[in-house]
Every structure is written in structure tokens, then in C-alpha cells.
TIGUPA-570820 format. One record per residue (C-alpha): x, y, z. Coordinates in steps of 0.001 Angstrom, whole numbers, plus 500000, padded with zeros to 6 digits. Layout:
<rs>
[r [X Y Z]] ...
</rs>
This chain:
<rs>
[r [352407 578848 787583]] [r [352713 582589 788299]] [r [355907 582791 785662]] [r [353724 581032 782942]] [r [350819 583805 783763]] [r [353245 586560 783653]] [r [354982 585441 779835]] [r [351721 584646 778685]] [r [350854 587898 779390]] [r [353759 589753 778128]] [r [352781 587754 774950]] [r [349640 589182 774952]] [r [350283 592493 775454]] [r [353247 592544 772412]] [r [350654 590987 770240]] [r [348359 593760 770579]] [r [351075 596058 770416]] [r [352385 594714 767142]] [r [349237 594703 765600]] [r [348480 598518 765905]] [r [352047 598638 763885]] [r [351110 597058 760748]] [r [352918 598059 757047]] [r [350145 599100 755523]] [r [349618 602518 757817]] [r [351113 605493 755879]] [r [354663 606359 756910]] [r [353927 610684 756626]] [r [351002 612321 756975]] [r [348527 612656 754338]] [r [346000 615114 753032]] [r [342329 614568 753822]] [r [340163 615243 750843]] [r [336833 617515 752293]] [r [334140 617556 750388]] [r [333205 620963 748531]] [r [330234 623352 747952]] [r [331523 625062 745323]] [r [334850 623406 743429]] [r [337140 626303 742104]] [r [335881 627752 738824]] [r [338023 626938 735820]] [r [340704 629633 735674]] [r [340441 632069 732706]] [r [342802 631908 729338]] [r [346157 633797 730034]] [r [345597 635525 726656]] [r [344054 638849 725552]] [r [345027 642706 726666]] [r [346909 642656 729841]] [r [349613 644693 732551]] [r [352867 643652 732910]] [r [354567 645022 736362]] [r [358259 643867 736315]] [r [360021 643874 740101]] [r [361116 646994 740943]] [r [362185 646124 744866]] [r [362387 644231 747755]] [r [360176 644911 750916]] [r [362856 643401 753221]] [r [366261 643144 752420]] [r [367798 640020 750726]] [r [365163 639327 747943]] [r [366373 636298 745737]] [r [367176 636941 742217]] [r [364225 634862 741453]] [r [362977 637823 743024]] [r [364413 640204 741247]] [r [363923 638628 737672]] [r [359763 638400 738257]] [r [357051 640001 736770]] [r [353381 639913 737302]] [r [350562 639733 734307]] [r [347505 641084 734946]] [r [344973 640101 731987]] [r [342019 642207 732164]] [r [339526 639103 731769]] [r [340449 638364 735617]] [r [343472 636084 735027]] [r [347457 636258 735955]] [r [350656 635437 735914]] [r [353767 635659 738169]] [r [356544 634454 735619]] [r [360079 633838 737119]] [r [362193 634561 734315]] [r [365783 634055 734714]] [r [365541 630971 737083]] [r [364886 627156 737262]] [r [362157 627400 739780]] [r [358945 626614 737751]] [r [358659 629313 735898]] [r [355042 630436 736164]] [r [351960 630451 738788]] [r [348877 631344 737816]] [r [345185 632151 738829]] [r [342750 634495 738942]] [r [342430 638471 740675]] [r [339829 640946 741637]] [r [340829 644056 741776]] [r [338342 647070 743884]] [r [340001 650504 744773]] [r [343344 649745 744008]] [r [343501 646503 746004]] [r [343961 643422 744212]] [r [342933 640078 745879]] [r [344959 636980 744367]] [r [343395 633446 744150]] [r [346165 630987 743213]] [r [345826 628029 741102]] [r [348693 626234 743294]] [r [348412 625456 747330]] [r [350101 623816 750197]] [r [349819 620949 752651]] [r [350027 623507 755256]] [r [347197 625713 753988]] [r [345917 628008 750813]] [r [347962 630475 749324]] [r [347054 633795 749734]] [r [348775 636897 748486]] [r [347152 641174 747897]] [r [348491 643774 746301]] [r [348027 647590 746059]] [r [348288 649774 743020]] [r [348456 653489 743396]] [r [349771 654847 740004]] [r [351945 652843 738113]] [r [353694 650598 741344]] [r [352185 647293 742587]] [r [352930 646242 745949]] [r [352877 642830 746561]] [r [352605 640628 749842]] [r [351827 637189 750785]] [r [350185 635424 753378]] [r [352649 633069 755957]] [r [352347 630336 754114]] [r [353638 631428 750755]] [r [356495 633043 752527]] [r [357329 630089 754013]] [r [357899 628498 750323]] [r [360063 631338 749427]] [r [357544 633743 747956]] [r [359158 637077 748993]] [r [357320 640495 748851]] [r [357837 642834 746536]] [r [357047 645963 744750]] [r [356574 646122 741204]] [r [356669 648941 738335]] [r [354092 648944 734930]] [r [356392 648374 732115]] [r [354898 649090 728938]] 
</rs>
């Protein structure tokens, strides 16, 4: 009687374990969607007057020549554009920029699973320095300086 107690019990136990394992449970993690306050406002036309800063060099040694083959587009209605130009790596992100005593604050129109994008520059004369936050260095965004090209 004590062996029947003990398999039925075993049984048990692999039945509720098998259950917690069913194929409809994702097999990677997912994004949770939080609600928000204010959804992004819709980002403004790349078009109209604007400064072009092509890459003039690398912060840290080793810059890709996606790197080295970017520019950035300021528009002066807020909008930009960092366009890859020589490469097969998307080509363009865009978004929107503030800009207060030479210090530009970038709000991308892209993002990660692992957290927003984030990236600032300077500009002190005709150079803009850019650097990004961890997370869009981890997806090969590499800092930079940049020169006004007419």
C-alpha cells in the first residue's frame, strides 16, 4: 500500500509540474506595454533650412566606417537626422533636439528592449561633439565629433 501512495504521488506532483510548462507561455521575454501620460509628440518634417556636421573623429580609437561616413542634420524647426552614408546599416535615425547654450539634448524616434536611447552633444564654434548614453553604445552607436560643412 505504501508503494501505491508513493507513485500516486509522484504522479501528482509531475502533473502539477507539467502543467506550469504549457506551449502557450512565450519562449523569450517580452516587452510590457505601460500606459502613458503624455505619448511622444509627432516628430517634425525633416525639411526646411538646416546644419549638416559631417564626422570629423573618433572619441576612442577604432570608430567603424559607418562611423566615419555619418553626418548629423540639424533642421532648425527642432528635427534631425544621423544619416549613415556609405553603409548597409539603415541608413537614417531620426527625432527631434533642443538645443540651450551650446548643448543639444537628442530625443530619438527609435529605442531598445533594454531601455531609451539617449545621446547630447556640444557645439562650440563650428565642431559638434557627440556622445551616447550605454545603451546606444551597446548597439554600436560610437561617439564622435563632427565638423559644419557648408
Amino acid at each position: 500500500m505504501t508503494h501505491t501512495a508513493v507513485r500516486c504521488g509522484a504522479l501528482v506532483a509531475l502533473l502539477i509540474l507539467s502543467s506550469g510548462c504549457g506551449a502557450s507561455a512565450p519562449t523569450s521575454p517580452t516587452a510590457r506595454s505601460e500606459p502613458t501620460a503624455n505619448p511622444a509628440p509627432t516628430p517634425p518634417p525633416l525639411s526646411g533650412s538646416a546644419r549638416i556636421f559631417s564626422f570629423e573623429h573618433e572619441l576612442s580609437s577604432g570608430a567603424s566606417d559607418y562611423t566615419k561616413t555619418s553626418r548629423f542634420v540639424l533642421y532648425d524647426n527642432g528635427a534631425f537626422a544621423l544619416q549613415y552614408r556609405t553603409c548597409n546599416c539603415g541608413g537614417e535615425y531620426r527625432g527631434r533636439y533642443t538645443e540651450a547654450r551650446g548643448v543639444i539634448t537628442f530625443e530619438w524616434d527609435g529605442w531598445s528592449v533594454a531601455g531609451p536611447w539617449g545621446a547630447s552633444g556640444t557645439l562650440q564654434g563650428d565642431t559638434l561633439t557627440v556622445r551616447y548614453n550605454q545603451i546606444m553604445q551597446l548597439t554600436d552607436f560610437e561617439d564622435a565629433a563632427y565638423l559644419r560643412t557648408p
